[in-house]
N, C-alpha and C positions, 0 to 999 in steps of 0.2 A: 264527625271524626270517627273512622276504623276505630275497632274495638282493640287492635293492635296499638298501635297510635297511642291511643287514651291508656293505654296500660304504661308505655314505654314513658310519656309525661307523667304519670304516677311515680314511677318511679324515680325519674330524673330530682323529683321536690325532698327535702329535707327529710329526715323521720322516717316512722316506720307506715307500711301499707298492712292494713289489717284487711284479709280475705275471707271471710267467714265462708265454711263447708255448706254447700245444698247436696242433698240425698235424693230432690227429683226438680221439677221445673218448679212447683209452687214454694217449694223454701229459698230455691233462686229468688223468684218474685220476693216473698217476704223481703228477704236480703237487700232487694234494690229499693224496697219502698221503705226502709228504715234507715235509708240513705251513706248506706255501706258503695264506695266507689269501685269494688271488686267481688268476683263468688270466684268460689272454689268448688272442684266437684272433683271428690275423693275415687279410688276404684273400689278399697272397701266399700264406700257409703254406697255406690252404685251398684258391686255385687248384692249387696243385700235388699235393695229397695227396688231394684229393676228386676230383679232374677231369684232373689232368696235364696242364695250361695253365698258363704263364705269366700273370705278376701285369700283364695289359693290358685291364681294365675288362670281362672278358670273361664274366665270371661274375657271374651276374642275384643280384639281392635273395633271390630264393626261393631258388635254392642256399646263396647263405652264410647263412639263414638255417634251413636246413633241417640245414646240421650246427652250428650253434649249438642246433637246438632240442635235439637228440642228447646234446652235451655237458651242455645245462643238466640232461639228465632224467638224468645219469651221475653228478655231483659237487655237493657240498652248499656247494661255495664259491662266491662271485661271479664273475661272467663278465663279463670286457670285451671287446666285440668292435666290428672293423672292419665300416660296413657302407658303403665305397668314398662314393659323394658320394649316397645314400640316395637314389636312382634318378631323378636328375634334376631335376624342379623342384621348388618349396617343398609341392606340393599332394604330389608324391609320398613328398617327404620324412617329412608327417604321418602318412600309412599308413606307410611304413617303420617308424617310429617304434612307431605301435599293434601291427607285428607283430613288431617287436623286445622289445617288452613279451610279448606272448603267448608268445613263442620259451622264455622265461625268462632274460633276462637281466637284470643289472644297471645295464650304461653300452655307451653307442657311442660312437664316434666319427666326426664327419661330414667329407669334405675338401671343399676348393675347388679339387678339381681338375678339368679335365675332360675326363669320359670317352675311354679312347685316349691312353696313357699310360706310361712308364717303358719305353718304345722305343730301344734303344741306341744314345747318339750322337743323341740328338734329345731337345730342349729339352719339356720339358712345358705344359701353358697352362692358368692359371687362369680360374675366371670372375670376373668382374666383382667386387671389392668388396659392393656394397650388396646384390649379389643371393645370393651366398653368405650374408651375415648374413643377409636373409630365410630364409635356407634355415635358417638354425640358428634363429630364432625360430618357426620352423611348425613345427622340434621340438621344441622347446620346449612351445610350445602342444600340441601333439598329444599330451602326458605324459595318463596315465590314472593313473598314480603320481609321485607328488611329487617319491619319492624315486630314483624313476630318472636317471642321472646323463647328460647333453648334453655332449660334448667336442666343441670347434671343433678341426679340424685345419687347419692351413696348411700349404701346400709353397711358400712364396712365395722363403724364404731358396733352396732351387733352382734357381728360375728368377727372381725378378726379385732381392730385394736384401735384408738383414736389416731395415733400415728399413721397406721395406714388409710385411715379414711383423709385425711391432710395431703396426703400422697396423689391420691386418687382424684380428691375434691382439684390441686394444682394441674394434673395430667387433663380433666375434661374441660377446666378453664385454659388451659393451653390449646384446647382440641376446640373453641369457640365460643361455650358454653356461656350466657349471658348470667345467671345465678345461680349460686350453689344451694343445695340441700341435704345436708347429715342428721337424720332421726339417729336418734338416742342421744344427742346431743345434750349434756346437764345445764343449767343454768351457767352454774360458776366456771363453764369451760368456755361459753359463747364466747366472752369478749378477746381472750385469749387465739381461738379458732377465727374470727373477725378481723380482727387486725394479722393473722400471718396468712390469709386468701386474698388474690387477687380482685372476686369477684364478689358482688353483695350476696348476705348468707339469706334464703328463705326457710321457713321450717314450721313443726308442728306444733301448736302451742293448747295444752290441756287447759289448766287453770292458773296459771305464771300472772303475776299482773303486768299489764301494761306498761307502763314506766319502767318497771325492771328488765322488759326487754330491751324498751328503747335504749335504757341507760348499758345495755350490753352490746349497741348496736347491732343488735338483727332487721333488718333491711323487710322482709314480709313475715306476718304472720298468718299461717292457715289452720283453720279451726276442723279436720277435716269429718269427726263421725256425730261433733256434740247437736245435732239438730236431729239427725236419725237417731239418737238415744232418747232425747226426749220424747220424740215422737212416737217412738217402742212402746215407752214405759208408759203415755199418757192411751195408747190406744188398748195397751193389756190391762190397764189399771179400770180402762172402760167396759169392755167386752167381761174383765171378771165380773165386774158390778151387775152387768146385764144380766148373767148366768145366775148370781146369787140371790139377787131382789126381783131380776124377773121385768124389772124397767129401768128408763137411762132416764127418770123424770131427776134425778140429782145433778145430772152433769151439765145443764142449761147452767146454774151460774160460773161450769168452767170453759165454753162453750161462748165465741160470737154468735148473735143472733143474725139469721135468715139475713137480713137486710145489710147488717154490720160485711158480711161475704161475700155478698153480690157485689158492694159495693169495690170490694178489694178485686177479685175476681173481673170485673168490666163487664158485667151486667145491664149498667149505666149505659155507657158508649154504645154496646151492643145495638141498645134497644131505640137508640137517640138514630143509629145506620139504620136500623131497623124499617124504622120511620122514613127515613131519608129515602130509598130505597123500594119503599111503599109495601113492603114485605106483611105490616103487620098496618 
């Protein structure tokens, strides 16, 4: 079954669909081998893991879509990914779109934001209303698969108001848009936000439990930076230790061993072709 396909019947089932964030292809992997039916691949989490730049519109179409092609060729589950405001205008947004198809993925998500962005202490700025919905109807149109999935993002609850992100959220679901997404979104506002959308709400979720999403009907949840933080914090927590003691003889019991990695890695298979092959 297409990775589209299998997204689109995800969705179709009862409950919510939980997406957990990868930051490159082997958190993908993890992701699928702990039997999560979806990944998520953030632009934050890929600016900083692909390029080591911060998440300020800095990183072109072709980069994130060049390690989306990566993951899709790595995991046999559906990929949603971020592809920032799908480069500009609506003409650009249709090629975005054709090569977010080829990339192999499932669903995007398009903002209204624009470009130049999430700068400390300074206000973000949307475009226009009508022109952001064009933008999500030129993705729309641009589908070469039916079943490829169009998510409108707003950031409007940010910077202008909840009301007008409701606004906007009903204009990109009129303009196609298969699911909606509003960050800043609070708990106690979802179900209210829920029930006056057209469209099922996707969105960001820190550390909210479970259940209390469900019970506020949010439709996806995507986990997008929490695997690139841990990963930060366990790789600086490591490299201090090396610099202060001089060896990493400590970090074996936090550390799979050699074999335990192989095995996850395809090591195994590798070596079983290997043979087959006559290679070794």
């Amino acid at each position: 079954m297409k990775g589209t396909t299998k997204l689109r019947e995800l969705l179709s089932r009862p409950g919510m669909l939980v997406a957990p964030g990868a930051h490159d292809v082997m958190t993908a992997r993890i992701i699928e081998a702990e039997g999560f039916a979806a990944v998520y691949l953030g632009g934050f989490a890929t600016s900083a893991s692909m390029l080591g730049i911060p998440d300020h519109s800095l990183i072109t179409m072709t980069e994130l879509l060049a390690q989306a092609r990566n993951v899709a060729a790595a995991v046999n589950i559906p990929i949603i990914s971020d592809i920032d405001d799908a480069g500009g205008t609506a003409l650009s947004a249709r090629r975005t779109i054709r090569l977010a198809e080829q990339a192999g993925l499932a669903g995007v998500h398009v903002e209204d934001l624009v470009p130049g962005k999430h700068f400390i202490g300074h206000r973000d700025r949307l475009f226009p209303k009508l022109e952001a919905a064009d933008k999500i109807k030129a993705a729309v149109d641009a589908r070469t698969d039916a079943d490829f999935v169009i998510i409108a993002r707003s950031d409007a609850i940010g910077v202008t108001s909840l009301d007008d992100a409701l606004e906007r959220a009903n204009a990109y679901a009129e303009a196609g848009a298969d699911l909606l997404f509003l960050p800043y979104l609070r708990l106690r506002d979802t179900r209210k936000v829920v029930d006056a959308l057209p469209k099922p709400l996707l969105n960001v979720v820190m550390d909210t439990p479970r259940q209390d999403l469900e019970a506020a009907g949010l439709k996806v949840a995507i986990y997008p930076v929490q695997s690139l933080f841990v990963a930060y914090k366990a790789v600086r927590e490591m490299i201090k230790e090396l610099g202060a003691t001089g060896t990493l003889a400590n970090t074996a019991q936090r550390t799979p061993t050699m074999q335990e990695f192989n095995e996850f890695i395809g090591a195994r298979e590798a070596t079983e072709l290997a043979e087959k092959y006559r290679i070794v």
